[in-house]
N, C-alpha and C positions, 0 to 999 in steps of 0.2 A: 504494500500500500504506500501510496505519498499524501502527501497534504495540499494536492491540487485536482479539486475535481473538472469536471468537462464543464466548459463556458457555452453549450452548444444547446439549443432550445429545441426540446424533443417534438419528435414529428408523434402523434396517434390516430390511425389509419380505425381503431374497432380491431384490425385482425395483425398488427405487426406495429409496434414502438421501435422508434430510430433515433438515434441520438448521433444524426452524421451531417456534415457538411454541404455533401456531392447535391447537384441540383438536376442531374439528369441519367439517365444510363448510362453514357459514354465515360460520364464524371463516375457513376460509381465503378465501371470498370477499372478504371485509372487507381481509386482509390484502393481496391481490392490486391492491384497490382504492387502500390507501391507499400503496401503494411503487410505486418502478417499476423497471425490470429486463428479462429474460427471462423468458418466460411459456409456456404450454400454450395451443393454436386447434387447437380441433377436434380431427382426428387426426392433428396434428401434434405429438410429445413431444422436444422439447430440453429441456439443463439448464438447470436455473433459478437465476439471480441473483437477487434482490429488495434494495432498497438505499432507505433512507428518503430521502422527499425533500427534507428541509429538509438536515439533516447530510451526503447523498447516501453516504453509510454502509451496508456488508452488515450485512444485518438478518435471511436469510434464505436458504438457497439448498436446490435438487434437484438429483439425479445422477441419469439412470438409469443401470440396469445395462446392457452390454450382451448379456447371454443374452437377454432381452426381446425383442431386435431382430431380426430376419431376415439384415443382414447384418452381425452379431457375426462377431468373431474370437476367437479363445481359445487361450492357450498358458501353459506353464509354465516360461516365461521371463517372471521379473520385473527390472525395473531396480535396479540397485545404487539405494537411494535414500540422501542425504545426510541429516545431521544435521537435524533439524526447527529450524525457528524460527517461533515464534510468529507470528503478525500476522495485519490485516483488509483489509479492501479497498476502494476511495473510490474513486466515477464520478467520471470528469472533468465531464461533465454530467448535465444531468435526461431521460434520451432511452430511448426502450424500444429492443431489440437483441434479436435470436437468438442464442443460444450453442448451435450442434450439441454432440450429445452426442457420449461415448465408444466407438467400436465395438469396440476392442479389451480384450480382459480376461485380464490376468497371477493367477494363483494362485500360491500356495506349500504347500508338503504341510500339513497340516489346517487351510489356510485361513485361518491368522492375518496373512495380510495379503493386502487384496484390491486390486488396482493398474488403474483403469481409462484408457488412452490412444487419444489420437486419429491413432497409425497403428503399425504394427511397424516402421516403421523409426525410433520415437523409440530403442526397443532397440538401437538400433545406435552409438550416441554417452550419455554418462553423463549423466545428469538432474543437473543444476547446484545447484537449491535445491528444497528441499520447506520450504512454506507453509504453518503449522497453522493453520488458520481456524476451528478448532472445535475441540472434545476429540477425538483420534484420527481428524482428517479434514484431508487434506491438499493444498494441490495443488501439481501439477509442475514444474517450470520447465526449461525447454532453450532456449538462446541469448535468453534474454529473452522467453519467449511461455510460457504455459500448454499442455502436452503433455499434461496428464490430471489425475488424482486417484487418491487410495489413501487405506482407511479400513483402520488397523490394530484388532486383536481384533472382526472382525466379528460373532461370535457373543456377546456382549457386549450387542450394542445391538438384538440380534434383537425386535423387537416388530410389532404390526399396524399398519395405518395414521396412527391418529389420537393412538396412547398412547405414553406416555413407557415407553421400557424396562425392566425390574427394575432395581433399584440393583445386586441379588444378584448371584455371578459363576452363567456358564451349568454347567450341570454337565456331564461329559464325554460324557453320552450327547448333550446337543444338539449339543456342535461335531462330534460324529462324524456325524450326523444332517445338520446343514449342509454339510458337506463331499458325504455324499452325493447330498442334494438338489441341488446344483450342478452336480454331476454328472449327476442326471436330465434337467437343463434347460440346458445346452451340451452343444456337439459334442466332441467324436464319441458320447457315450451317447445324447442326442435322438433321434441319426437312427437310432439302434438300436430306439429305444421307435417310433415314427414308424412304422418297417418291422415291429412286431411282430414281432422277434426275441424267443424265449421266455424268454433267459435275462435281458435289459433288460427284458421287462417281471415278469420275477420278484422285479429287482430293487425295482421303481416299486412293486408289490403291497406288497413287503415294508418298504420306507419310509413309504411310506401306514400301512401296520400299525401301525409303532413307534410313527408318532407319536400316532397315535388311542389308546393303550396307555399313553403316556409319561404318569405321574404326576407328576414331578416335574418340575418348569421349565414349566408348563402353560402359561404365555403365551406363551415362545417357541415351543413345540411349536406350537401354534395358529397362529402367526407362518408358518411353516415348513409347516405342512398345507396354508395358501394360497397358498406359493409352486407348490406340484407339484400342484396342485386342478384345473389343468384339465387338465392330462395323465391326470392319475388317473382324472379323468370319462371321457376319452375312451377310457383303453388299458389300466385296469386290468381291468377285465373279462374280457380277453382270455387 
């Protein structure tokens, strides 16, 4: 660890937190190129580190979510988390490494903090330190190992993939909107939309609605339309 965390304003897609620079494809190839870390092969998605190689310095990291995954977990049990302390993070060496992702995902009522861990039984003993590596990104610590991550005011940083989020705060129609869309895309509401249960998919219609409707906050609204975009494709019609 150091005592400099990322100056770098996280991106939140709903299905992927980015805490990187690059503004286009061509820019994140470059960036991939010139760090080393943790990375994406094919159809394989872990979280990503990226860490420069002369400094061997975090310069860069991804989370995915785990609703994304097939085997997510989700519950509405979050960890007591501890008082935040700053800091970065320095490779012992120059070596690429996989870092599996999160499968489990903690909520809290409208979603102002979103807690991802790699099992439910971190729940069972008190998380020790939380790491701010970024603005509002944090990660876990239990008995000296990383147990997960948590990004507070996730509707905050709502934006699309490549852009930097409003400065502006979200207004309440989108965090109520985000709240629900998470809803559409974990369990137990997926597998309702899934089975074309009328009343989940009236909900998914009527999400879909607001946000093609929402004037105000139009980037995250858009942010947010592409979270539930291919459920919608599939199950709004129904």
């Amino acid at each position: 660890m150091t005592g400099e965390p990322l100056q770098i304003t996280p991106r939140f897609t709903g299905d992927h937190l980015r805490i990187v620079q690059y503004a286009n494809p061509k820019e994140s190839e470059r960036f991939v190129l010139d760090t080393f870390g943790s990375q994406h092969f094919l159809w394989d998605f872990p979280d990503v580190f990226r860490f420069d190689m002369d400094s061997r310095r975090l310069v860069g990291a991804e989370f995915q979510m785990p609703c994304t995954s097939p085997n997510c977990e989700s519950t509405d049990r979050v960890p007591v988390l501890p008082a935040l302390r700053p800091g970065g993070l320095r490779a012992d060496e120059v070596q690429d490494f996989r870092h599996e992702m999160c499968p489990v995902l903690c909520r809290v009522p409208g979603d102002t903090v979103l807690a991802c861990l790699h099992g439910l039984d971190v729940l069972d003993e008190p998380v020790e330190a939380r790491i701010g590596i970024a603005p509002d990104v944090a990660l876990l610590v239990q008995h000296g190992v990383v147990v997960g991550w948590s990004l507070t005011n996730p509707a905050q940083y709502l934006t699309t993939a490549y852009a930097d989020p409003d400065p502006a705060p979200p207004s309440p129609a989108t965090r109520r909107l985000l709240t629900e869309c998470l809803d559409l895309v974990t369990d137990p509401l997926i597998y309702d939309v899934e089975d074309r249960e009328p009343v989940a998919l009236a909900r998914l219609r009527a999400a879909d609605e607001a946000l093609r409707d929402q004037c105000e906050d139009r980037h995250r609204a858009d942010a947010l339309r592409e979270l539930i975009a291919n459920i919608a494709n599939i199950y709004g019609n129904w």
